[in-house]
Structure formats: C-alpha cells, structure tokens
N, C-alpha and C positions, 0 to 999 in steps of 0.2 A: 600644143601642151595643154594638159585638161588635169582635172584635180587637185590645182594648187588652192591649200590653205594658208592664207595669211592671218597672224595673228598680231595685231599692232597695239603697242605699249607705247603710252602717250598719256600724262598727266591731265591733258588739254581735253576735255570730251569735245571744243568746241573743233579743234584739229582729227582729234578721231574721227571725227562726223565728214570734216573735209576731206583728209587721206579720204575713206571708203567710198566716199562719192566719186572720188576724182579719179582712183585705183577702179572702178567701178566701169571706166569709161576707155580703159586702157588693158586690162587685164583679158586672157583669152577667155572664152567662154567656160562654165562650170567652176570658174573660181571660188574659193569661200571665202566672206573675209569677215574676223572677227577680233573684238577693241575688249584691253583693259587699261583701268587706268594706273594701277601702282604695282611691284613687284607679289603685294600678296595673289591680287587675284588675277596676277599673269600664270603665275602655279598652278592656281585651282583652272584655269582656261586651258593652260596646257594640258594638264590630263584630261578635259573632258571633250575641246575642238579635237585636240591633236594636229594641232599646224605642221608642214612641213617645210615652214619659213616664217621667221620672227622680223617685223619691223623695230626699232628701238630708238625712243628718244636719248639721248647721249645724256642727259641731263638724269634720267634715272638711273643710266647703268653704269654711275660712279657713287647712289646710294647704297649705303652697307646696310647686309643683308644677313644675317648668321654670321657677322665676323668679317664678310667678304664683299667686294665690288658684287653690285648684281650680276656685271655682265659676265664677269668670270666664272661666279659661280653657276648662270644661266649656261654658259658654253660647258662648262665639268660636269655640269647636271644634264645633259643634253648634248651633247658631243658630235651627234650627225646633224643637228638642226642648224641651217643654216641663220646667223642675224645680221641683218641688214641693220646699222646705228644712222642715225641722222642727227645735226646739231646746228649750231648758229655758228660756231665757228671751226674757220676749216681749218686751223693750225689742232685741231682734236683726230684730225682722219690717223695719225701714227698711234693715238693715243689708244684711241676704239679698236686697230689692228693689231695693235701688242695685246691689247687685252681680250682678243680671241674674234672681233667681227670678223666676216667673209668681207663685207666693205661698208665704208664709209661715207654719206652725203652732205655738203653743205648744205643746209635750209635756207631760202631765202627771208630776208626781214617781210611785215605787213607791208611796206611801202613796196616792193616790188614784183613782178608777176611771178605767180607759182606756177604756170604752166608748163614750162621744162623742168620743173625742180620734179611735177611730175611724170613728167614723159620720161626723165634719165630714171628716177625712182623704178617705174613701170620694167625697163629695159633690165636694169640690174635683176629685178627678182625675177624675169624670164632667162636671165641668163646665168641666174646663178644656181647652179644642182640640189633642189629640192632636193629631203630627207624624205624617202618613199614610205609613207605609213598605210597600214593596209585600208583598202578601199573601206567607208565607218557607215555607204550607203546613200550618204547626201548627194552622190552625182546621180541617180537617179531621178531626182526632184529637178534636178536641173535641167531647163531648155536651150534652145540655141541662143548664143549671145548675153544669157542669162549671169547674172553676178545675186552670191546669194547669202547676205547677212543673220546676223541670230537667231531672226526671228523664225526663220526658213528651216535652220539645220537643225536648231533645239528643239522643233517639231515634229522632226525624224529619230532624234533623242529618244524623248520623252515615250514612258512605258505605258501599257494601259493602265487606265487607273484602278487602282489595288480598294477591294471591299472594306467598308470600314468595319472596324474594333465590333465585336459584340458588345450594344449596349452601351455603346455612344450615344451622347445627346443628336436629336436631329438638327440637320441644315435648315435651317425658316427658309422660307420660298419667300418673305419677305424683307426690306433692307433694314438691320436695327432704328429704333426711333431717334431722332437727331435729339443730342440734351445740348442746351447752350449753357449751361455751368458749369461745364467741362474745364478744370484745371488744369490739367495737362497731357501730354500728346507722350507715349512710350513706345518706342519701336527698336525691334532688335533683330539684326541679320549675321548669316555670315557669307559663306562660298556665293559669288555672285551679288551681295549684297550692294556692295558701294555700288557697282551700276545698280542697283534698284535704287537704291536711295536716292541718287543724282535723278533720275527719273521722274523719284515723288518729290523729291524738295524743289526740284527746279519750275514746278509745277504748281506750288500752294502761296497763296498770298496773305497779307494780315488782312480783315487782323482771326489773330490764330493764340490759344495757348500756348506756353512752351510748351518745348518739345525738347526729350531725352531720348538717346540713342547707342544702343549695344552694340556694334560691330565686331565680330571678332577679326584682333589687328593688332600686330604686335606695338611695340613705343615708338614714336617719331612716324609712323605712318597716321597713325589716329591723326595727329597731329596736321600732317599733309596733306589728308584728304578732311580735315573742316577748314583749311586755308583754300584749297581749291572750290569745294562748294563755298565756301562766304563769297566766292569770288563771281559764280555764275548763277544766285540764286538772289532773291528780294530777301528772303527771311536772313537774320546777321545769324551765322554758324562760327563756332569756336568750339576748341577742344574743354572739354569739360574740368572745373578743378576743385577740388574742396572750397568749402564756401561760395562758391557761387549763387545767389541769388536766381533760380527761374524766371525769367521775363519773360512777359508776352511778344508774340513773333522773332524769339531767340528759338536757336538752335543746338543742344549742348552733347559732342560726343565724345564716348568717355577713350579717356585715356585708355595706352596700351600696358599691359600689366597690372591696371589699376581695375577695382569693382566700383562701379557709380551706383547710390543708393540714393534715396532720399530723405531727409526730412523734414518736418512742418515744426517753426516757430512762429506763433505772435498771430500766425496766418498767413505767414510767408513762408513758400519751398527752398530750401536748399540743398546742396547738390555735397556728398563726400564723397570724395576720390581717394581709395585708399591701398595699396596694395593684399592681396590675399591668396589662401590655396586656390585651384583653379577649382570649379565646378563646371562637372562635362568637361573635364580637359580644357576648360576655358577660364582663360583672366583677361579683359572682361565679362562679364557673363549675365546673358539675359536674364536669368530665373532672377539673379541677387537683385536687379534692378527692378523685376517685375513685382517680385515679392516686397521690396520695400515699397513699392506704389501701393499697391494692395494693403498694407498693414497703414500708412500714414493718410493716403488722401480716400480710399473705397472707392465709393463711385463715380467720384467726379472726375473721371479717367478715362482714357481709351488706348486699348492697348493692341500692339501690331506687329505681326508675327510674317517676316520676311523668307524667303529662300534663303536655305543655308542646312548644312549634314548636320546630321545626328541630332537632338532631341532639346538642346540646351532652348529655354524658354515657354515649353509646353506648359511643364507643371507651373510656373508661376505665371502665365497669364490664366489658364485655368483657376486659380487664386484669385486673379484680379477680375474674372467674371461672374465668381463665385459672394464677392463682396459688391456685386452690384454694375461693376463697368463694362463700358463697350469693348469689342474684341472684333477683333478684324485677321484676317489672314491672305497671304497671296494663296492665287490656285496654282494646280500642279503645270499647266496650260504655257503659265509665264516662269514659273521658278526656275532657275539653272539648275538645284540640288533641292526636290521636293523632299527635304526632310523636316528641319524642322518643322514648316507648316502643319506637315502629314502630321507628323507626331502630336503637335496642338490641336491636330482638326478631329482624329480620331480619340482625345480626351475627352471631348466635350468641349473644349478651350473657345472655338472659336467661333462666332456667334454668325459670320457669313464671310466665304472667299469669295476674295476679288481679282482680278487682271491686275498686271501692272498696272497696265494703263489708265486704269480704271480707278488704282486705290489713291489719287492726289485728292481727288474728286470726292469717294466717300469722305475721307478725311475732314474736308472742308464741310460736308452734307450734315456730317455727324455733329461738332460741335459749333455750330452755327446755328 
C-alpha cells in the first residue's frame, strides 16, 4: 500500500510530534503524514495536504464548529475521507461511530506503554480504505522506506518564486540592526499560522517585550490555542482582553471576532478588544493591529508578518516601517499559504524574510 496521506488533528503538538514519529516507524513506505492542531487549520490542511485519511483526537470532534460537532461536520464535509478518532475513554467508541468515524481507539494514559496503542493505530489506517485523491506528486520524492512530513511535501508545493511588484523597496543583504528599546513585539498570521507560531513561541525566552498577536480564528479557538501554548511555552500566553496591560514576556492573542488595537497611557500599553466590520474579510485583523502600533508606539516596534492568504497586514506593517520600526517577514520556503507575507514583501513592508526556523532567533537578535 503506497500513498497514504495521513493528516492528524491533535491539540497536543507534544502527541502530534509522538503519533508521526511512532506512525513513521509502522506505516508502508511513501507515506505522508501531516499535524494540525485545532479544527480551523485542519480545513485549511485539508485543502492543501489532501489526506486520504484523517486521525482525530475525540476531544476535538465534540467542539462546535459553525453550529455543529466537528466531527460531523468533518464527515458531511468530506464524506469519502476516512476518520480514524482516538480518546481516553473507551465507553466514546459508540459515540465517535454514531457521529460518522470509520473507528474508534482507546488512548492509553502517560503511565502506560504506547507501543500497541501504536501498532493497533498503524493496522487500522492500513486496513481501512483510503479516499483515493489524485496522485498531488509527493510520491515521487519518496524513497524506499521513506516517511515524509511537511517539511518534504510543502516543498513540492511550493511555486517558483514570483518577480517582485515594480518599484518595490529592495531586500538588504543585511540583517536589520537590533534596537533594545523595543516595546513591543506584533505579529499576525493566518492559513498555517498557529503551527508557525507554536514554532516561534515555543522557541523565544525572556526576557522579551510583549508580544501581540493576530491570528485569524474564529471565538473559543483563539481562546484554545493561547491555553495550549501558555501550556508548552516559557513566555505566559493568554487570550487577549480590553484593558489589558502589556507585560514584558507576556503573550496576548486576540480574541475571535474581536479587533485588538492598542493604546499608550501614562507610558503604559494597553490592549482593546472590541468587536467590529471585518477588514479583508477578517475579524481579527492584522492591519487594525498593525496600524494602531504604528500610530501609538512608532518605532519602538517590530513587526512580523507570518504565512497566511490574501493580503490582510501588508498595508499596516508597511505603516509601522514607514514610522520607523522593524519588519520581518516569513519566506516563501517555509509559508504554507505565501500570501500575506508576498503581499507585505512586494510593498516595500518588509525590511528582511526569514525561515521559520530561523525567525525565534531574529526575534530575540532584534530587540535585545
């Protein structure tokens, strides 16, 4: 059996990291396997992996989602794709089968071996009839034996890179100068985002400015994915709220449906969260955030433009480096959806792309 894609939805990055290793060590050769953490950007994964088999933590596919269980709606939205659910407890297996799994696994707790939890795992998704999606070209990359994660497939993605805008500012060959009066840290992603983010937070230590964060995300996931990073990261994450105070090595992401701005009393940032029209089809929305950086602190800023579609954050980090601040961008290399970056890079916006893996590191380079 060759060309199974698996795509596993798992709140845990510390379990997605586990599954793929251990699925890694079991699965036939030319397998793909690829992790999101919350139902937004299991959507956006599905359209661009195209799995033809879904892993699912049980514990996400009873959050509601447009009104509805995810998993239900995952199976109505998707009807041939097989989902495999997993949970802690096994009296959920009728519950996951009414509500559309192909099958259900108990998880073992930490205190006990995973090693059959993986082998039965392993057996089920070879025995259970992939959704056949047209060959997307990544089995070609693949060698014998070979298992091959994001890094591999979104490589085979990814387009050439597109000439920039006539009359765009140039890339410096050099890395912006570090300012250590840096006030605060702005960053805004979307499609692919939360794994970038987890990436870069899990990654940066104090001491650091605050840090403000755009994700587009509908209510109650903002919410769950800064419970999850406060959980796996040194810097304290929380979902963002009116009044809020800016602390140094805090973390603040804004609410879903809400626009996070800022403003400066006395000499202190604070944080509004307020609902509003979307811009770019977005509530929350980069630009509103970047743009109030830009009008309240100037240059004592740095601003950071992640992977995610369409355009929202160009024009206002363009703003905030137009008043003096640093600007950073991911490259096309690492993005899942080079859009927004593209759209900030071919502004003028952003002062040097970086790697994922690379941008914890400027980060820290920068205001330090």
């Amino acid at each position: 059996m060759r060309g199974l894609r698996i795509l596993i939805i798992d709140n845990s990055i510390f379990f997605q990291d586990t599954c793929t290793r251990e699925l890694a060590q079991r699965l036939p050769a030319g397998s793909l396997l690829e992790k999101a953490g919350d139902p937004v950007e299991a959507r956006n994964k599905i359209g661009l992996f195209r799995p033809n088999l879904i892993l699912l933590n049980f514990s996400l596919a009873v959050i509601t989602v447009d009104g509805n269980m995810f998993l239900p709606l995952l199976v109505s939205r998707h009807p041939k794709l097989p989902v495999i659910s997993y949970g802690l407890l096994p009296g959920s297996r009728n519950t996951a089968l009414n509500m559309g799994a192909a099958e259900y696994l108990p998880k073992p707790g930490p205190e006990k071996n995973s090693a059959a939890f993986f082998d039965q795992l392993a057996k089920l998704i070879c025995s259970c009839p992939p959704e056949r999606n047209a060959a997307s070209g990544q089995e070609q990359m693949v060698g014998p034996g070979a298992i091959v994660t994001r890094e591999v497939w979104h490589a085979a993605m990814v387009p050439p890179a597109a000439p920039r805008s006539p009359g765009a500012a140039p890339e410096p060959k050099t890395f912006p100068t570090p300012r250590p009066d840096t006030r605060i840290i702005a960053i805004g992603s979307s499609t692919g985002g939360t794994e970038a983010l987890s990436a870069i937070l899990t990654q940066l230590r104090p001491p650091l400015p605050g840090i403000v964060v755009v994700q587009h995300i509908p209510p109650m996931f903002s919410r769950l994915l800064s419970q999850r990073l406060n959980e796996e990261c040194v810097l304290t994450i929380k979902e963002g709220a009116s009044g809020d105070e800016v602390q140094p090595d805090h973390v603040y992401i804004a609410p879903g449906n809400h626009h996070m701005t800022v403003r400066c009393h006395e000499g202190r940032i604070y944080l509004d969260c307020r609902p509003g029209p979307p811009v770019h089809s977005c509530c929350p929305s980069v630009d509103v955030l970047f743009d109030s950086i830009a009008s309240q602190i100037g240059a004592r800023a740095l601003g950071v433009i992640l992977t995610g579609m369409g355009r929202d954050g160009a024009a206002g980090l363009l703003h905030m480096r137009q008043q003096g601040a640093l600007t950073l961008g991911q490259d096309q290399a690492t993005s899942v959806v080079y859009g927004m970056p593209k759209a900030a890079f071919d502004l003028g916006a952003v002062m040097q792309q970086v790697p994922l893996p690379g941008l914890a590191g400027a980060i820290s380079r920068l205001v330090r």
